[in-house]
GUTI-601330 format. One line per 10 residues: for each residue x, y negated, z of C-alpha. Coordinates in pm, whole numbers. Each point is the difference from the previous one (the first is absolute). Last residue first. Layout:
N
X/Y/Z ~ ...
This chain:
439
-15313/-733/-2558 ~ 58/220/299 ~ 193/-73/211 ~ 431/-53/71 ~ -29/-333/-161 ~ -4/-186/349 ~ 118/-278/-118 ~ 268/27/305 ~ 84/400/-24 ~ 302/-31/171
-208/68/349 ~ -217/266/-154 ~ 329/156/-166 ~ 165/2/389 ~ -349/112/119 ~ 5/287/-199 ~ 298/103/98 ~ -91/-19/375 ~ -274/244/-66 ~ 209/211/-155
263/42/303 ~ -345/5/222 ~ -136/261/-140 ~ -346/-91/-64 ~ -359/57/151 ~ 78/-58/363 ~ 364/-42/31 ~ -22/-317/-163 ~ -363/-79/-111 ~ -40/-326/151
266/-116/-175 ~ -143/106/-363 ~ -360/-184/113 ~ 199/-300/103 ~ 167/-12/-373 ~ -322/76/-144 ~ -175/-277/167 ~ 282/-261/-65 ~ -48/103/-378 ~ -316/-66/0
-278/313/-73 ~ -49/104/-361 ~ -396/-27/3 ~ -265/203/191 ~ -266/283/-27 ~ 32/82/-387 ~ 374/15/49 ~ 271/-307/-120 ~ 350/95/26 ~ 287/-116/316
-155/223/231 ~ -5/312/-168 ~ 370/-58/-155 ~ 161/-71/318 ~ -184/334/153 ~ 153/236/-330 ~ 338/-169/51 ~ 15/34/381 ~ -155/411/-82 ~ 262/48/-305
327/-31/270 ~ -199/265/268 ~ -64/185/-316 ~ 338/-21/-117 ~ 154/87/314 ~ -244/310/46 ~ -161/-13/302 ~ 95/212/332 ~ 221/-311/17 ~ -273/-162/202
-345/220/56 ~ -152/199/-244 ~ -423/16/41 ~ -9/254/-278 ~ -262/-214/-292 ~ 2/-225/122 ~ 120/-275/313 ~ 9/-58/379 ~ 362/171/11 ~ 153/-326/108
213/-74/-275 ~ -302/66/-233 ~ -98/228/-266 ~ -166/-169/-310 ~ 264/49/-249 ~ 65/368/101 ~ -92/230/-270 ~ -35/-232/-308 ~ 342/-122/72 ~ 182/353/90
-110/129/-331 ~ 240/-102/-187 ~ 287/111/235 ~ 248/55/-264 ~ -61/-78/-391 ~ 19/280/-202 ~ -240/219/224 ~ -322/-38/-141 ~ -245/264/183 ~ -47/-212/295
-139/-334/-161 ~ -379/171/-43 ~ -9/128/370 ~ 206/-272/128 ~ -259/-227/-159 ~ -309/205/111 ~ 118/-4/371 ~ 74/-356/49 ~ -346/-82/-196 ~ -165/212/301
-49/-357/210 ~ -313/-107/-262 ~ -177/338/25 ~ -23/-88/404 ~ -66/-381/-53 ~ -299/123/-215 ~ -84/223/274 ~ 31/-263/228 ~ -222/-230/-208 ~ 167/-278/-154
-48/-386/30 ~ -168/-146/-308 ~ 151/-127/-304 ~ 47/394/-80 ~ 251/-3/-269 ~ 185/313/65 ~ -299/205/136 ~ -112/-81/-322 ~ 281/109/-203 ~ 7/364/164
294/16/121 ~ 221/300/-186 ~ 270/-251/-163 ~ 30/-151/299 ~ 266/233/86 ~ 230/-178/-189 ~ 22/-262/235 ~ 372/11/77 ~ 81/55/-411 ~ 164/-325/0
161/53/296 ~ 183/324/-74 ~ 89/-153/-330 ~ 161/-310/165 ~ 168/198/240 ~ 174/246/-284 ~ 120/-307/-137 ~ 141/-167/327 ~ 151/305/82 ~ 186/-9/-328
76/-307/20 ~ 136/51/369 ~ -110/-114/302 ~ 122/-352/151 ~ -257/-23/274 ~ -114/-360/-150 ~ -42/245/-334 ~ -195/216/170 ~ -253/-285/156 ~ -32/-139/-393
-35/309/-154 ~ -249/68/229 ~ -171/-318/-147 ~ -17/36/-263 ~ -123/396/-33 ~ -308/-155/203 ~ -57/-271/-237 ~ 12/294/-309 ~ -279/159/226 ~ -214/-261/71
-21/-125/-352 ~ -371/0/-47 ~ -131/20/355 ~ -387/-149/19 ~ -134/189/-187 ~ 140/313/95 ~ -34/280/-281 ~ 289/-176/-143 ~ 258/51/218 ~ -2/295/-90
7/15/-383 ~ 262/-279/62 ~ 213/245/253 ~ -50/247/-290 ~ 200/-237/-303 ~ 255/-102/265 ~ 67/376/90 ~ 28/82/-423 ~ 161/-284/-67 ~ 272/32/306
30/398/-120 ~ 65/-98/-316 ~ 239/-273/32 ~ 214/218/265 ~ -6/259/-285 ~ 118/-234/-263 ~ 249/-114/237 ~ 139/346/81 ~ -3/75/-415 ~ 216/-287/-44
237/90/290 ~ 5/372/-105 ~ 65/-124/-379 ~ 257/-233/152 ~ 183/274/185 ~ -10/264/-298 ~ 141/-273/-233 ~ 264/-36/309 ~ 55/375/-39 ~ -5/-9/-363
299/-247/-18 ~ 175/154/287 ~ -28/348/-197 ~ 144/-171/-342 ~ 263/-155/186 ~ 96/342/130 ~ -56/171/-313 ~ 254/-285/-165 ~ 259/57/244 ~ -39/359/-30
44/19/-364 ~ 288/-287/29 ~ 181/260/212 ~ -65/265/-279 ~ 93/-191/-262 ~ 323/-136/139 ~ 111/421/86 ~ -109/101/-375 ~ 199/-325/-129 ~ 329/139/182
-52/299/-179 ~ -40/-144/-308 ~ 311/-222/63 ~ 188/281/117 ~ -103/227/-289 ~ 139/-264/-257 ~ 271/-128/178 ~ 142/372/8 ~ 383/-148/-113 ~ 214/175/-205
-24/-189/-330 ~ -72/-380/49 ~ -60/-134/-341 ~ -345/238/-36 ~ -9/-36/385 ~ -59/-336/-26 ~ -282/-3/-260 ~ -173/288/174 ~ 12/-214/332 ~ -193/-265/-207
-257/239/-113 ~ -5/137/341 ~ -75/-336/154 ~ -296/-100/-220 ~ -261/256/49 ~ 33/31/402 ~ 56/-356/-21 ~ -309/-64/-127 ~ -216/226/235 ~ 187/-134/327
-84/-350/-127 ~ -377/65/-2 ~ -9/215/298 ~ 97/-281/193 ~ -260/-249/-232 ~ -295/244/83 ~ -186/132/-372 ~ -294/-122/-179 ~ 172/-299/-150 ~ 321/229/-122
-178/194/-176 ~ 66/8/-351 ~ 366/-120/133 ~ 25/336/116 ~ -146/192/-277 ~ 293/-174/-197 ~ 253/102/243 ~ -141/363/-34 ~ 39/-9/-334 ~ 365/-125/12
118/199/249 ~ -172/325/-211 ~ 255/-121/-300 ~ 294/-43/224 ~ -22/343/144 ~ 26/161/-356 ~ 304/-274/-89 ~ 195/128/254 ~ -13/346/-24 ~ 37/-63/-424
312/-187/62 ~ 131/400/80 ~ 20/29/-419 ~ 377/25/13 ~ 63/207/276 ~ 115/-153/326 ~ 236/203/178 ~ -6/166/346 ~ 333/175/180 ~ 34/373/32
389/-4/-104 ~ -64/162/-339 ~ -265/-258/-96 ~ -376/-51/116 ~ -276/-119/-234 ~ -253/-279/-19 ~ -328/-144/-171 ~ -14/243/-297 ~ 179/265/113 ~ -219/315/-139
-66/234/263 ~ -29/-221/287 ~ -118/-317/-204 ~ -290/239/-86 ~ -119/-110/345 ~ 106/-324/-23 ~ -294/15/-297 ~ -246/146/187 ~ -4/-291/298 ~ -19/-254/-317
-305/181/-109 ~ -154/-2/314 ~ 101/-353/19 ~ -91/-81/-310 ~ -357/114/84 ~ -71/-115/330 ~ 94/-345/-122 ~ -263/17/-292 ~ -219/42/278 ~ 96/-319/173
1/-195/-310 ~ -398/51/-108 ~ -104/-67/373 ~ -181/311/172 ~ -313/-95/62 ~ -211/-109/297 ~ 137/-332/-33 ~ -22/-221/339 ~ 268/-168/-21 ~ 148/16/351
-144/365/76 ~ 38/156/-315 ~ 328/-229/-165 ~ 151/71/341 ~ -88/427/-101 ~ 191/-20/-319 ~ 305/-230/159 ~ 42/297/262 ~ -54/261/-272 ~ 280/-187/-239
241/-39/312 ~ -29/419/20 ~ 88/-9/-415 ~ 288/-220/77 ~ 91/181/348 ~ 15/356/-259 ~ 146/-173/-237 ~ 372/-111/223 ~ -91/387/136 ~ 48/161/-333
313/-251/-89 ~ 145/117/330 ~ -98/339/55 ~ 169/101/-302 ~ 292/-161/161 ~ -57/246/313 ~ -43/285/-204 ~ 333/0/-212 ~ 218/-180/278 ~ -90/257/234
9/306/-205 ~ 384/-27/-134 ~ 121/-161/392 ~ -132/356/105 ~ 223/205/-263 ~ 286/-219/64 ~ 62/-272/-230 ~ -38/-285/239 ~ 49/-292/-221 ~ -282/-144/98
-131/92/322 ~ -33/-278/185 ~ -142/-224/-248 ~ -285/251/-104 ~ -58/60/370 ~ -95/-350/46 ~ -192/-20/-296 ~ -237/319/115 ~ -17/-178/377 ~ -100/-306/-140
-220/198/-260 ~ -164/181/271 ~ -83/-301/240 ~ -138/-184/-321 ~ -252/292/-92 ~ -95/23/360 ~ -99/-386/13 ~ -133/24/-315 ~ -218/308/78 ~ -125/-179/351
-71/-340/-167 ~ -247/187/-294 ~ -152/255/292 ~ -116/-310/189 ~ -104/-205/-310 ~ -187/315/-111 ~ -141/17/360 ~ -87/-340/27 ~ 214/-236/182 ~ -37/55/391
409/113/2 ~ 7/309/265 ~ 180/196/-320 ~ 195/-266/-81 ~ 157/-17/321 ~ 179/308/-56 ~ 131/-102/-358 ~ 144/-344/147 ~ 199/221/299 ~ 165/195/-272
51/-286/-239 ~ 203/-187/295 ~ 219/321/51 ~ 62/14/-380 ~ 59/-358/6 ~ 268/53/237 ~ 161/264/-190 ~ -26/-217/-303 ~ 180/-280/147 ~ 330/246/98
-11/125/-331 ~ -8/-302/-153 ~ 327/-157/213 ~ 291/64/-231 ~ -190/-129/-339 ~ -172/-266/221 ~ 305/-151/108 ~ 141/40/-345 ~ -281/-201/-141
């Protein structure tokens, strides 16, 4: 203890410079603003009454006319200040019980808090006139008054409730700021035992000031816990909410390929098929997931267009007219016209639009030629033709697997892109049970 009796000074000017720098980041804290305003008051409260004690200790004794005022006012400070952090703590704790516990009310003990220590903050004032906690003898140095265990014993009685508020809590609130709160309760009242045996040492005010610097570290701590906790909450609700509307959107484009596909007898499923299987070619091509989902949609809605056919002109057993071949070849057009005004998924329309160009320009509905065509048309086109020849139509049934295979060769160059083409017949060539058909 003599160590510390020599050295205090020295630790509370360091704590004053750590208080100093803990009371300016307070005030960028992202606690609430009465939490905010709470850590910022004890923080300057404790900085004051360091410096306040400090000058206490070096000037007493002094009886010069300066030494006089400075011992007065700055141990007035002390015990005002030491009630002032207690009643600041009691705002902080007031506001956790708020946001942690949820009460909208002001707890029972935390109010009767703000009023003994409003009273108890009157009192050391009329301990100036009167000498009830302290006075000062002929040589300017402090002396306990008989009735100065009432300072203590004031402080101890608001520890007490707010320890008990604490515990009331103590499920709602974060286990860091859990500890901090009890020991910002408990280790005064224990520092107040020592110093009671320990006259001349400020082990009171350095242990509360010392407690003002933990809880304020802990505070951040536990906001920045807090914020990585709602952040990845914020993550998985965006994940969850991402996969709901990737659900959606793959029922709701399933559900219309189906309406589609069913004005065709003779094609019930052609669409989902076709999203199959250009899954299949992209995945041979390595593309992404993602790419791989937004392909399937694209393909699935490829024939969307249909949608403004006429139904018999759809079913015709017979051959078609060339003006019903005519209205058949504008489907391209009406399905980038209805996919083009939904933009969440990119290059929706590029399906409808351009399924039935071909590599060598000889197709509808603009006569593109090579890699003037959309990738994922010129990808969706091998699946579409795979598709057409391996399902039953009014005028013919699926065709042999050889046949489509020779039919996909022959077409290299001509009507495919050749890198697709040969993709296809990689899966045509794996494809020994031939399932790839229709069923």
């Amino acid at each position: 203890m003599e160590w510390f009796r020599e050295h205090q000074l020295d630790i509370m000017l360091v704590l004053i410079g750590v208080c100093g720098a803990i009371t300016c980041s307070g005030l960028f804290s992202r606690a609430s603003k009465v939490r905010r305003l709470s850590l910022f008051l004890m923080g300057l409260s404790a900085s004051v009454l360091l410096i306040a004690d400090r000058l206490a200790y070096i000037h007493r004794g002094d009886v010069s006319a300066a030494g006089y005022w400075i011992v007065r006012i700055c141990n007035f400070l002390v015990f005002f200040l030491t009630n002032s952090i207690v009643y600041t703590f009691n705002m902080y704790l007031t506001d956790l019980v708020s946001v942690y516990g949820k009460q909208e009310k002001i707890p029972w003990p935390l109010k009767l808090n703000e009023i003994i220590l409003f009273l108890a903050n009157i009192l050391i004032i009329i301990s100036q006139f009167t000498g009830l906690y302290y006075t000062f003898d002929e040589y300017n140095n402090y002396q306990r008054s008989d009735l100065f265990i009432i300072g203590y014993v004031i402080p101890l009685c608001v520890f007490i409730l707010q320890l008990y508020i604490i515990l009331l809590y103590r499920k709602s609130l974060p286990r860091l700021l859990f500890v901090s709160l009890i020991l910002f309760t408990v280790m005064p009242v224990l520092a107040s035992i020592m110093q009671f045996y320990l006259y001349g040492l400020s082990l009171i005010n350095l242990t509360i000031v010392g407690l003002v610097v933990m809880l304020r570290i802990c505070e951040l701590v536990s906001t920045r816990k807090h914020l990585d906790r709602a952040k990845q909450l914020e993550i998985e609700l965006l994940k969850q909410e991402k996969s709901s509307m990737r659900m959606l959107v793959e029922q709701t484009a399933t559900a219309l390929a189906e309406t589609i596909d069913m004005k065709d007898n003779y094609t019930h499923g052609h669409s989902t098929r076709v999203a199959a299987y250009s899954e299949m070619i992209a995945k041979e091509l390595g593309w992404s997931e993602e790419q791989r989902n937004n392909l399937s949609y694209i393909a699935l809605l490829h024939d969307v267009g249909k949608i403004g056919i006429p139904a018999e002109i759809i079913n015709k057993d017979s051959k078609l007219t060339d003006e019903e071949y005519a209205i058949i070849q504008t489907h391209p057009v009406l399905g980038f016209q209805i996919l083009s005004k939904i933009n969440r998924i990119p290059d929706l329309s590029l399906g409808a639009h351009y399924h039935h160009e071909r590599y060598d320009g000889k197709g509808y509905p603009d006569g593109l030629k090579g890699e003037e065509i959309p990738e994922i048309a010129r990808l969706i086109a091998v699946a579409d033709a795979y598709d057409a020849m391996t399902s039953k139509r009014s005028y013919r049934d699926a065709l042999p697997q050889k046949a489509v295979r020779a039919e996909v060769e022959k077409g290299i160059g001509t009507q495919f892109d050749p890198k697709f083409a040969r993709i296809m017949l990689k899966l045509i060539d794996q494809d020994t049970n031939y399932d790839m058909r229709e069923k």
